[in-house]
C-alpha positions as CSV (number, residue, x, y, z in Angstrom):
1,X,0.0,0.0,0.0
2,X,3.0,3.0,0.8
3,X,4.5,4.3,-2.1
4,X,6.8,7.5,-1.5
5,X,4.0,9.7,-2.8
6,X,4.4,13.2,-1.0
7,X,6.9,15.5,0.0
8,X,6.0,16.8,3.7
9,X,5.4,20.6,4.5
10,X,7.0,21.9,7.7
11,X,4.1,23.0,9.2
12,X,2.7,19.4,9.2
13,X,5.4,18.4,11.1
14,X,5.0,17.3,14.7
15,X,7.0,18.4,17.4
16,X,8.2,15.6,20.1
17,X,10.6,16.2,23.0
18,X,13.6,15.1,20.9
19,X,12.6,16.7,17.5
20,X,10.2,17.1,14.5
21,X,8.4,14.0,13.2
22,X,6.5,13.0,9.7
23,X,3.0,11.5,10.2
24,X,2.2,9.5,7.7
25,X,-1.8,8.6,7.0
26,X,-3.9,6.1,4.5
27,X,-7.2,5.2,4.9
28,X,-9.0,2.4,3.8
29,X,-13.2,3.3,3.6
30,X,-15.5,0.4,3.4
31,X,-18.4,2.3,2.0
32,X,-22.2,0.2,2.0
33,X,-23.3,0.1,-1.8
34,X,-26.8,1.4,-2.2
35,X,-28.7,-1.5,-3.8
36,X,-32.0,-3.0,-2.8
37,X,-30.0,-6.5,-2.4
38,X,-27.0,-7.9,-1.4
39,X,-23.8,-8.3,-3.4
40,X,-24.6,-11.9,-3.7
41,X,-28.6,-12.6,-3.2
42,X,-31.6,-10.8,-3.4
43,X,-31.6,-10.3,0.7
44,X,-33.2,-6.7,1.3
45,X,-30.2,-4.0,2.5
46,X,-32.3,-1.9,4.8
47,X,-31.3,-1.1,7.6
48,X,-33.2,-1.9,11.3
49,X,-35.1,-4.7,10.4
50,X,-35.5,-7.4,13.2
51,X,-32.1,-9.6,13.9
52,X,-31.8,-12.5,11.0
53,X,-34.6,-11.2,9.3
54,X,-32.9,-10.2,5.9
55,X,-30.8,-13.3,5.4
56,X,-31.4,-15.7,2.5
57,X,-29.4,-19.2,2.5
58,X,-27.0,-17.8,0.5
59,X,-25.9,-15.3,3.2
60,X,-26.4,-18.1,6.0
61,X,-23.8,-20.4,3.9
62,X,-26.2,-23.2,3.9
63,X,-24.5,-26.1,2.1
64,X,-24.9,-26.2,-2.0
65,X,-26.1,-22.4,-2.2
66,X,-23.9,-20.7,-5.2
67,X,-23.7,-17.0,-5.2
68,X,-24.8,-14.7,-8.0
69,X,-23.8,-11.6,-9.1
70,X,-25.9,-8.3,-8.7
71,X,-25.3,-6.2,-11.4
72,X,-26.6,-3.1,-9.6
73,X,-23.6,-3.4,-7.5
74,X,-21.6,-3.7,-10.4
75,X,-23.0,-0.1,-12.1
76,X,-22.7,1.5,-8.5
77,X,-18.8,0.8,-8.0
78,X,-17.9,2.0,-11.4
79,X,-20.1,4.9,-10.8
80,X,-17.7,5.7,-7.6
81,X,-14.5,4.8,-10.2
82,X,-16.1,7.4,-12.6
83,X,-16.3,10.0,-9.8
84,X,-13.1,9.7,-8.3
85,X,-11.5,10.2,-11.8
86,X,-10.1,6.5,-11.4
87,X,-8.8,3.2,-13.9
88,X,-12.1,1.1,-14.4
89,X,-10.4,-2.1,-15.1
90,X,-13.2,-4.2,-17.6
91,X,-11.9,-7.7,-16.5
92,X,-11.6,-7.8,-12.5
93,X,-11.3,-11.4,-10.3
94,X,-13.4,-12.5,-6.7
95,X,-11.2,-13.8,-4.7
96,X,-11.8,-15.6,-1.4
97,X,-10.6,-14.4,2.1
98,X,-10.4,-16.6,4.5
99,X,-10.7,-15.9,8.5
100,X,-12.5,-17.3,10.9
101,X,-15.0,-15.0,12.8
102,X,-18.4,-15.9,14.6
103,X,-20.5,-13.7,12.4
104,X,-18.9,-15.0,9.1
105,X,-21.1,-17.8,7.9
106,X,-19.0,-19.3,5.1
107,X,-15.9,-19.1,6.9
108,X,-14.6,-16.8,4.0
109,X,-15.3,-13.0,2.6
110,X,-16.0,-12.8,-1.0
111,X,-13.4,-9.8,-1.9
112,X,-10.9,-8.5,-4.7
113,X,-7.7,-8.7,-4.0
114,X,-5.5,-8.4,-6.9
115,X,-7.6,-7.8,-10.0
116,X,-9.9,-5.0,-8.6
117,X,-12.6,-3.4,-10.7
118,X,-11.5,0.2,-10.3
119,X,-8.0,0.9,-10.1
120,X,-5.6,4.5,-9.5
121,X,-7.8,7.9,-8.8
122,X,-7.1,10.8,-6.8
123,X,-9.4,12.9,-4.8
124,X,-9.1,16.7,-4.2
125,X,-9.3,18.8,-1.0
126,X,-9.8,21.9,-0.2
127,X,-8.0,23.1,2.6
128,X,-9.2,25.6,5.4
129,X,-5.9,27.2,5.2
130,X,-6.8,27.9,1.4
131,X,-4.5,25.5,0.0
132,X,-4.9,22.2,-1.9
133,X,-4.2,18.9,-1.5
134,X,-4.7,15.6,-4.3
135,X,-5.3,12.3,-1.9
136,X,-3.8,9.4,-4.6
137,X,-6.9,6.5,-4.3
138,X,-4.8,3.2,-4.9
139,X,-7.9,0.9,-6.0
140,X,-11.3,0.2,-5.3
141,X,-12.5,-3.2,-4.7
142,X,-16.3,-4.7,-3.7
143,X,-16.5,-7.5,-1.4
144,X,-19.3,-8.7,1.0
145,X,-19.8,-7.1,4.7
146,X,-19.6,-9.9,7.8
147,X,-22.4,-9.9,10.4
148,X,-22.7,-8.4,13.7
149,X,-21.8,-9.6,16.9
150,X,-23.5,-8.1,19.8
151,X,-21.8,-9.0,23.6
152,X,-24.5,-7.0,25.6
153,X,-28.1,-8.7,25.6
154,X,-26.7,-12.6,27.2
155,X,-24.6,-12.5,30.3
156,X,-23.0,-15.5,29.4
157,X,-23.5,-15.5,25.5
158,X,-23.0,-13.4,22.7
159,X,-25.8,-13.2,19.8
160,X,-25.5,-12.9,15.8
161,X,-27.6,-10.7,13.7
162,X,-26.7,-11.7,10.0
163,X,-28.9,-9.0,8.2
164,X,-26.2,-7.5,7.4
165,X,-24.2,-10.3,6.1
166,X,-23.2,-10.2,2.3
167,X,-24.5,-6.4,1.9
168,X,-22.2,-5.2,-1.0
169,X,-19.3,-3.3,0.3
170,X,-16.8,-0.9,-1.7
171,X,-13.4,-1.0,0.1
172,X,-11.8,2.6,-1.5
173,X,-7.9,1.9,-0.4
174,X,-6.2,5.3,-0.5
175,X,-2.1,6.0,-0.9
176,X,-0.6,7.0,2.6
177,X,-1.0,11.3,1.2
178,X,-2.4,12.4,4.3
179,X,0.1,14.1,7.1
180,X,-2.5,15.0,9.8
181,X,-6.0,14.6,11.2
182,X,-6.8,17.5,9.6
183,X,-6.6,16.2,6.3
184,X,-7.7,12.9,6.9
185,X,-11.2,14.2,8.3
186,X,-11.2,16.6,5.1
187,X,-10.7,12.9,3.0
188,X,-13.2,11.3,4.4
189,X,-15.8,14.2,4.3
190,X,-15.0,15.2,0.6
191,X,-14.8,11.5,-0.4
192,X,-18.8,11.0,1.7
193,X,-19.7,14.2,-0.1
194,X,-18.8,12.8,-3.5
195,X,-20.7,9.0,-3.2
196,X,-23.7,11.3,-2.5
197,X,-23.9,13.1,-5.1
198,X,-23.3,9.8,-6.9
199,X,-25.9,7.9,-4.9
200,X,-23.5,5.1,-4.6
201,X,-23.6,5.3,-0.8
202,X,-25.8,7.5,1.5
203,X,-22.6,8.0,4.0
204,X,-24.5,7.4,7.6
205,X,-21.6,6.5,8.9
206,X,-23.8,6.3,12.5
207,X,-25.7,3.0,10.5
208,X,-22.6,1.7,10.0
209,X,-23.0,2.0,6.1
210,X,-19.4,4.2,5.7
211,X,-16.6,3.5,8.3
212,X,-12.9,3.5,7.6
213,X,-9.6,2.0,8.6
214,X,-7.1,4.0,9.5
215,X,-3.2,3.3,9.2
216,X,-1.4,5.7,10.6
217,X,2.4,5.9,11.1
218,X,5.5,8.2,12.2
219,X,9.0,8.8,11.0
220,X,12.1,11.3,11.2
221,X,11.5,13.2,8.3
222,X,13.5,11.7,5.2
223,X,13.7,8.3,6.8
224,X,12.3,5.1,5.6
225,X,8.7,4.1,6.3
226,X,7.7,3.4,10.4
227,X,6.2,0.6,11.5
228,X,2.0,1.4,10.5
229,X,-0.7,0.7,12.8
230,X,-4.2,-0.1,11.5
231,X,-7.4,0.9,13.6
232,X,-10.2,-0.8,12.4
233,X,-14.2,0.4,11.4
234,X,-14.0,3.9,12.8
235,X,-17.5,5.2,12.4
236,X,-17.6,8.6,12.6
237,X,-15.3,11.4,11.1
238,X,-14.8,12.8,14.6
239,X,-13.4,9.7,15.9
240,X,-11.2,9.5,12.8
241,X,-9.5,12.4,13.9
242,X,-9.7,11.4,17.3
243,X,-7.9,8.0,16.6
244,X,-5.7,10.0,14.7
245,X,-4.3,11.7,16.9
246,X,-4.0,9.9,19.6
247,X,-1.8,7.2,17.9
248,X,0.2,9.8,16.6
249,X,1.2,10.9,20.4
250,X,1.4,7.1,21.5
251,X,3.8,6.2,18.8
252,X,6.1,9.2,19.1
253,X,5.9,8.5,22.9
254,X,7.0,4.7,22.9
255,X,9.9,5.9,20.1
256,X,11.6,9.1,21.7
257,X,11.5,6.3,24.8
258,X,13.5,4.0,22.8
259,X,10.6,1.4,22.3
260,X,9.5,-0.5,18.9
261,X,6.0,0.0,17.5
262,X,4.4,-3.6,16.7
263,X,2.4,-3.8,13.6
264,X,-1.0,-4.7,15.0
265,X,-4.9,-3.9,14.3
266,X,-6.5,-2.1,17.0
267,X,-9.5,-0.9,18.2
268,X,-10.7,2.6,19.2
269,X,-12.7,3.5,22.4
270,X,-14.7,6.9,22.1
271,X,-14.9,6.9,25.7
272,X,-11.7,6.9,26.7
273,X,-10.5,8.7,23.3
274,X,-7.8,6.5,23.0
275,X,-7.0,3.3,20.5
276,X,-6.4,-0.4,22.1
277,X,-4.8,-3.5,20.7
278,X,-7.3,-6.2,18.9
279,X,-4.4,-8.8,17.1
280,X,-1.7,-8.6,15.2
281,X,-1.9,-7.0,11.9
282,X,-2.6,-10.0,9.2
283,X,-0.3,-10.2,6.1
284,X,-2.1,-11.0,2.6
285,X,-0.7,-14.4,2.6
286,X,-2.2,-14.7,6.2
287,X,-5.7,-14.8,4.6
288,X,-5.0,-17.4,1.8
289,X,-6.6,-15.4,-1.1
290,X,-7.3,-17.7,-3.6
291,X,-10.0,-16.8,-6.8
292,X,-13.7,-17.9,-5.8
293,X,-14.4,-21.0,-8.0
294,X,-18.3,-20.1,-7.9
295,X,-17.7,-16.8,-9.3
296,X,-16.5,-16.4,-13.0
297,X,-13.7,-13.5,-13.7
298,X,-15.9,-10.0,-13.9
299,X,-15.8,-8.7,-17.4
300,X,-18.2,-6.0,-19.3
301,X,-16.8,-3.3,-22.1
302,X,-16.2,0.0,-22.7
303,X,-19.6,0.6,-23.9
304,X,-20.7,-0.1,-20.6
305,X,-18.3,2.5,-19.0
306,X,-19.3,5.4,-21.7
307,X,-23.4,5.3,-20.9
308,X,-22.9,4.8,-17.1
309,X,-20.3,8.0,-17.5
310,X,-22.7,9.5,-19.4
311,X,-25.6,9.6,-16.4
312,X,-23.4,10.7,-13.9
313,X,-24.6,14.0,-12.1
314,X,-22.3,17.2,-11.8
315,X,-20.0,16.4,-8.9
316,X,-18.3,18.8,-6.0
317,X,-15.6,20.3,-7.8
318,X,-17.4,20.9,-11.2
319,X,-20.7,22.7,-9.1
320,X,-17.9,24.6,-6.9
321,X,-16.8,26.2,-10.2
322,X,-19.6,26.3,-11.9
323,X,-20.6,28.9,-8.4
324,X,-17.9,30.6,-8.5
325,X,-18.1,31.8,-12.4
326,X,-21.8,31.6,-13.0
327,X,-23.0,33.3,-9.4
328,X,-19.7,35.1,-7.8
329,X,-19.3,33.0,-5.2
330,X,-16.1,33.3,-3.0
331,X,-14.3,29.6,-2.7
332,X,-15.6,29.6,0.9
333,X,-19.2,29.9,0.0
334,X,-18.9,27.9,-3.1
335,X,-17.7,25.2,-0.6
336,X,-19.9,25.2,2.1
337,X,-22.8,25.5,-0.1
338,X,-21.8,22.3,-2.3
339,X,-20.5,20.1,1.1
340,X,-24.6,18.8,0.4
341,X,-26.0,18.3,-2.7
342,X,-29.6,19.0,-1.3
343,X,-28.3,22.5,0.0
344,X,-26.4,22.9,-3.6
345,X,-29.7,22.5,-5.2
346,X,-31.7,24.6,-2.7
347,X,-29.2,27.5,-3.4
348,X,-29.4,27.4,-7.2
349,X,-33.6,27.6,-7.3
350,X,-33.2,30.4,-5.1
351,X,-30.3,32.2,-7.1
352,X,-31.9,31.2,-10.5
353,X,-33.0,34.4,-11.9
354,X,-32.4,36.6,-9.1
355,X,-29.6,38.7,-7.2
356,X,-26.8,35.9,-6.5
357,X,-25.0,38.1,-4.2
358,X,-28.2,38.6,-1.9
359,X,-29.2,35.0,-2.2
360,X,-26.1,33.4,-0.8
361,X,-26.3,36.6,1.7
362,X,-29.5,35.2,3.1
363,X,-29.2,30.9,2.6
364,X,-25.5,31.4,3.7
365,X,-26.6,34.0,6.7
366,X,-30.1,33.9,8.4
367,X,-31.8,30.8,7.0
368,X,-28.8,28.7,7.8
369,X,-28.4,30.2,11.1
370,X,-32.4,29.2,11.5
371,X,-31.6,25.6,10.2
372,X,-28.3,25.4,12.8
373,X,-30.8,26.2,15.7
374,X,-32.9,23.5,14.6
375,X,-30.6,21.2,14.2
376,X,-31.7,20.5,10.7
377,X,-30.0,20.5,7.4
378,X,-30.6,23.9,5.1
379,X,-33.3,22.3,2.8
380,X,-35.4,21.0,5.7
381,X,-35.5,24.5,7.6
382,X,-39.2,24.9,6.9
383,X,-38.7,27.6,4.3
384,X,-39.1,27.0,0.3
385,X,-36.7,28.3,-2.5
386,X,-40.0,29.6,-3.9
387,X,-40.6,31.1,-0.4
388,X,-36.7,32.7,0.0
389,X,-36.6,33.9,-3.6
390,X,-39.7,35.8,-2.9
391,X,-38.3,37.5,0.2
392,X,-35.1,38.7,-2.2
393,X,-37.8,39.6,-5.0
394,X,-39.2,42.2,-2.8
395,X,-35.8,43.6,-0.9
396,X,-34.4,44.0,-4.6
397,X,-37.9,45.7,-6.0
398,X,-37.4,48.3,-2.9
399,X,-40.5,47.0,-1.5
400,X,-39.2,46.1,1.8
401,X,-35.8,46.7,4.2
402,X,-33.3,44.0,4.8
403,X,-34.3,44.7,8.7
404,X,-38.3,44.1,7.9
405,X,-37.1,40.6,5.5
406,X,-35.9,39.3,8.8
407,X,-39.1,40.1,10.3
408,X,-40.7,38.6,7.7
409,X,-38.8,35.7,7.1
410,X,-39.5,34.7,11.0
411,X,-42.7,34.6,10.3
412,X,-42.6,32.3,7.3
413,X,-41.0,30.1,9.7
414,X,-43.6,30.1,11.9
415,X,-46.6,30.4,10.2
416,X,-45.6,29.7,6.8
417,X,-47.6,32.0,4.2
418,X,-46.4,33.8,1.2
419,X,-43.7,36.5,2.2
420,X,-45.7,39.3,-0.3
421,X,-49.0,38.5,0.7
422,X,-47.4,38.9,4.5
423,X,-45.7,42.1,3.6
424,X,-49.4,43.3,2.4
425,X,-51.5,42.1,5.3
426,X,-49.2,43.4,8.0
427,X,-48.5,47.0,6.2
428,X,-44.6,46.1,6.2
429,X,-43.5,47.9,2.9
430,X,-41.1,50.2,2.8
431,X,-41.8,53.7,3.2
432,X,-40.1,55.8,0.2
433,X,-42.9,58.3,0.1
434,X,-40.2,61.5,0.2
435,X,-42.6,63.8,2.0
436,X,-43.3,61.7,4.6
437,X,-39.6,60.8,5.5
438,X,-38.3,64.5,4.9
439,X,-40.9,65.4,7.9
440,X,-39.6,62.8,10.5
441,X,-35.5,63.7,9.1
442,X,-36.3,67.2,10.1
443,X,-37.4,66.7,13.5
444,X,-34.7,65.0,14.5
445,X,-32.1,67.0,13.1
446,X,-34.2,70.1,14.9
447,X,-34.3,68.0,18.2
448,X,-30.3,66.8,18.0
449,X,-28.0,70.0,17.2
450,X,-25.3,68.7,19.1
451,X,-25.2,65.3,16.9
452,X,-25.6,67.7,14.3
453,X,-22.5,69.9,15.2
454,X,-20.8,66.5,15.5
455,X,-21.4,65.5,12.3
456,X,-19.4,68.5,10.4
457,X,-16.4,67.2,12.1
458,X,-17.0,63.3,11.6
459,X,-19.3,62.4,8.3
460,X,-19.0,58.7,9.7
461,X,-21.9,59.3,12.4
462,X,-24.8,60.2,9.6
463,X,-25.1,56.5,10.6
464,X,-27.1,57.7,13.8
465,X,-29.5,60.3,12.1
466,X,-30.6,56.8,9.5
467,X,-31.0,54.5,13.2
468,X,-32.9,57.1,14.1
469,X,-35.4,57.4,10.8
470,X,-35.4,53.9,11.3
471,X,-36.7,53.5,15.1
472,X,-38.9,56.1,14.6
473,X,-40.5,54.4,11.0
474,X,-40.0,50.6,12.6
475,X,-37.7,50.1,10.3
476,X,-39.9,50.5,7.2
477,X,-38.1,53.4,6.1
478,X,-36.1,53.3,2.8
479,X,-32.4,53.5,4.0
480,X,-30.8,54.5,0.4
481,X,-34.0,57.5,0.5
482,X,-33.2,58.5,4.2
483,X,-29.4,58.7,3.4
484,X,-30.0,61.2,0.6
485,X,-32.2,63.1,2.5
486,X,-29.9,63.0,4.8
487,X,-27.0,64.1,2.6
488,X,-29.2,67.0,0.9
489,X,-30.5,68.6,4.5
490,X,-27.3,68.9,6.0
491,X,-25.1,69.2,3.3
492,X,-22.6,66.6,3.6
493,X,-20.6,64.4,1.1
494,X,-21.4,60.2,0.4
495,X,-18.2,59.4,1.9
């Protein structure tokens, strides 16, 4: 899996007591295919149906049962090989695996191990600092998930749920790129963000359907490769990060105290924050691979590759440009907006045809600070592109204030309602009537000499005279009509 791939930056160095260190990071994601079946029989995939109640004789490994291929399964992993700009090899081998573990039925995992159906890609972050960096993806192979064990409902036994046995996995193997938590979490959340917008994997890593492996190890910088560690099915990106870091402080520790790290698979405790040993770390020939004789060698054409290609969606980088160019999007909007395809969408049909600027004002500012409170994503917030576009619709038009949107958007929240039909009923548009404003400007300039004196000397507090048009109006009054008055009255400059 290491190749010497990337040259180190010196601010991703760690510091230990005796010197700086290289971290050195690859990640191995098993990611759940979304298919109505398993990889192997037409079991149902859902998830949280009762124990054992998915599971066909095929994924019990009842004697005689032959496997067959889904082809769904098939379309969905080059799909992912398509999106992460990777080798879709047409002619790729099932190999078995053999371990023994309680919730593995056939005593073997249907895998790929050296004829994989997708082979060398490379995924792109985006970096907070504003840099970038390409993750190199070594291969993508599918293979069949194990069951589940569970220890806690028998004081004296443990239990096996096999619904989830021989669900199609795609095991995306990446080079060792990564050099900190950082930009492991950013891997993991760019490479979740693309197999959603793929539909090739919804990416609840809490159901267990994403989870990764993570080897991490250290070195002097220059020196050959360290001894790796691999911390198996972390399920959250949090605890990636987590596990991450903690390894990278136990293994620095146990060399700058002259100690040897052992190659081994461990496990990571959320609790506690901190990994512990589960075995030693298996080689390849530790797990006999040999090709499954009930499966013949995976083959399809080019053909194939050009229509599925061909129905892909626009994916994260392509829609980040595409925001930047067609709506001025900075790259940290264009970003955030995109992490989400749903919130991608919501932004463009409230955009579409309308002041870009103002829309990603509002859908980056208010309506996502409304969706944060709730605790829901941007699209579920309880307020309709239709309904947003028509709040911009009317602050562009002059018929209502930014301030009085607010107003009304808080009442689209709570009552729903169309935001002009709200602005009618309540008397919320803007006043521009000059007559009526020039009255209220001129009794506060007659009731404030002092701010008035003031103002000769510092232009900058014209600022207070508009506050005060707008207490006195409830913030109805037109604030580019107030400023000219404004201006004209007491005979000051723009600036």
């Amino acid at each position: 899996m290491y190749k010497e791939s990337r040259e180190t930056e010196k601010k991703n160095l760690v510091q230990g007591s005796t010197g700086d260190w290289e971290v050195v990071i690859g990640l191995e994601v098993h990611a759940q295919v979304t298919s109505n079946a398993k990889l192997f029989s037409g079991s149902s995939t859902q998830f949280g149906g009762e124990p054992n109640d998915h599971v066909s004789l095929v994924d019990a490994a009842m004697p005689g049962m032959l496997p067959v291929i889904n082809e769904a399964c098939v379309h969905q992993a080059i799909r992912t090989g398509l999106g992460l700009r990777a080798k879709i090899n047409n002619r790729s081998v099932f190999d078995r695996k053999n371990y023994f573990y309680p919730d593995l039925p056939q005593g073997y995992q249907i895998s790929q191990f050296k004829h994989p159906i997708v082979g060398e890609g490379d995924v792109v972050l985006d970096l907070k600092d504003g840099t970038s960096v390409t993750i190199g993806i070594e291969r993508l192979h599918l293979e069949q998930d194990a069951g589940k064990s569970n220890h806690d409902l028998h004081p004296k036994h443990s239990v096996v749920d096999l619904n989830r046995s021989g669900v199609a996995l795609m095991e995306i193997v990446s080079y060792p790129d990564m050099r900190s938590a950082e930009e492991a979490k950013a891997y993991v959340t760019k490479l979740r963000t693309i197999l959603r917008y793929l539909g090739t994997c919804d990416g609840n890593m809490d159901e267990g359907s994403m989870r990764a492996d993570v080897n991490v190890s250290v070195r002097r910088p220059g020196d050959p490769w360290g001894t790796r560690t691999e911390t198996k099915n972390v399920n959250s990106i949090r605890f990636i990060g987590q596990a991450i870091e903690y390894e990278i402080n136990r293994q620095i520790d146990v060399l700058e105290d002259g100690g040897t790290i052992d190659q081994e698979t461990l496990l990571f405790d959320p609790k506690k924050g901190e990994t512990r040993p589960m075995r030693s770390k298996e080689e390849a020939h530790d797990y006999r691979y040999f090709p499954d004789p009930d499966l013949l060698p995976l083959e399809f054409d080019d053909e194939l590759v050009e229509k599925l290609r061909g129905e892909l969606p626009e994916l994260p980088d392509e829609k980040k440009d595409r925001f930047m160019s067609d709506y001025g999007l900075s790259p940290y909007d264009a970003e955030i907006l995109i992490a989400a395809r749903p919130s991608a969408d919501y932004f463009e049909k409230v955009a579409k045809g309308r002041d870009a600027k103002l829309a990603v004002n509002w859908v980056m500012g208010d309506l996502s600070g409304h969706a944060n409170a709730k605790g829901v994503p941007l699209h579920e917030v309880g307020v309709s592109p239709d309904q947003l576009g028509q709040l911009i619709e009317l602050i562009t038009d002059g018929t209502i204030s930014g301030k009085i949107a607010k107003d009304v958007l808080e009442i689209v929240l709570e009552e729903g309602g169309n935001p002009a039909d709200i602005v009618e009923a309540k008397g919320l548009k803007q006043m521009s009537d000059t007559g009526e404003l020039e009255t209220i400007v001129d009794d506060i300039i007659t009731n404030n000499p002092k701010q008035v004196e003031q103002l000769k000397t510092k232009p900058k507090t014209i600022g207070w005279f508009v506050g005060q048009v707008m207490q006195k109006t409830k913030g109805k009054a037109n604030p580019q009509a107030v400023n000219k008055l404004l201006q004209d009255k007491l005979e000051i400059g723009e600036g």
